[in-house]
Steps between C-alpha positions, in 0.01 A plus 500: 500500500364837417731560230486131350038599493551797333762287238228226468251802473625678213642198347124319474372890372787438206405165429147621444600792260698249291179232495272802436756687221560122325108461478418837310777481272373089365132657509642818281697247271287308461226803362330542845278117459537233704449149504222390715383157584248436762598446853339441806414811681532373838865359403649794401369685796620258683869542348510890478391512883786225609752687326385832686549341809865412463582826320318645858439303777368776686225552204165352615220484268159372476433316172110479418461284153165337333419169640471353112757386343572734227763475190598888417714556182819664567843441565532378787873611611432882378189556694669315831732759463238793500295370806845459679598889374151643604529329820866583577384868372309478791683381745816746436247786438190489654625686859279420791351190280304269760340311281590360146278286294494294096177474398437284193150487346335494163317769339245392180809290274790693733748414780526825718840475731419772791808569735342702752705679779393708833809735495574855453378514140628699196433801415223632242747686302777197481201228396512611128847418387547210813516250211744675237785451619556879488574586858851687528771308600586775786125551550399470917291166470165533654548335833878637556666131368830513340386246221263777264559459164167393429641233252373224666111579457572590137584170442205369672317740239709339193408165592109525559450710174722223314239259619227732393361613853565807658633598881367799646455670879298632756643683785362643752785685685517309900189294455570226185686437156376225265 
């Protein structure tokens, strides 16, 4: 049974890197633009976080949205996929993690997607290049993981600037990470 988990385990972590590799190569064909329709917010939450769950059972989150209904353009499939990559990102990486929370809200004409985590944090020198991709293939990830390529939040990266937003981080090394 061991074995067959850590199959199933890497298998799902391969999975992802094909979804997440497939993704930046149509938003680089097709000139970095996407096409956006609006969706419901609430939906697509909805989705992103029901698809975490069955990627990781063990993954519990709390999920704060508006109470109005609101239609945010974007497509809808791409930005599932980066809630469901911060959030995994968190659950694979965020050592000692108690608490893990999405936090949707708007800000003047903006949705701001906040995955906020209570675990070991990253560290001050690793928080400018988190989201280029650039970490060394043999580089020690932060936490100790074996999965530290760093790929996976430079697609997250990829797809928010192709829809015109941005994705940053705080960290606060043992305290919180948004």
């Amino acid at each position: 049974r061991e074995l067959l988990a850590g199959i199933r385990e890497d298998a799902n972590w391969l999975l992802n890197m094909v979804e997440n590799l497939l993704s930046v190569t149509r938003i680089r064909v097709t000139d970095t633009h996407v096409n956006t329709s609006p969706e419901p917010l609430e939906e697509v939450v909805a989705e992103a976080v029901q698809r975490f769950r069955k990627r990781l059972p063990q993954g519990k989150v709390d999920v704060r949205v508006p109470d109005e209904f609101l239609m945010v353009p974007m497509d809808a499939t791409l930005i599932e996929q980066v809630i469901i990559n911060l959030l995994e990102n968190a659950v694979n990486h965020a050592l000692g993690m108690t608490k893990l929370i999405l936090r949707v809200f708007t800000l003047g004409n903006r949705a701001v997607f906040e995955v906020i985590d209570d675990g070991c944090g990253i560290p001050q020198d690793k928080l400018d290049t988190l989201f280029s991709g650039g970490m060394e293939k043999d580089a020690p990830a932060v936490d100790r993981s074996k999965h530290s390529m760093g790929i996976v939040l430079a697609v997250c990266a990829t797809i928010i600037k192709a829809h015109g937003g941005e994705l940053c981080v705080e960290s606060k090394p043992n305290r919180v990470t948004t």
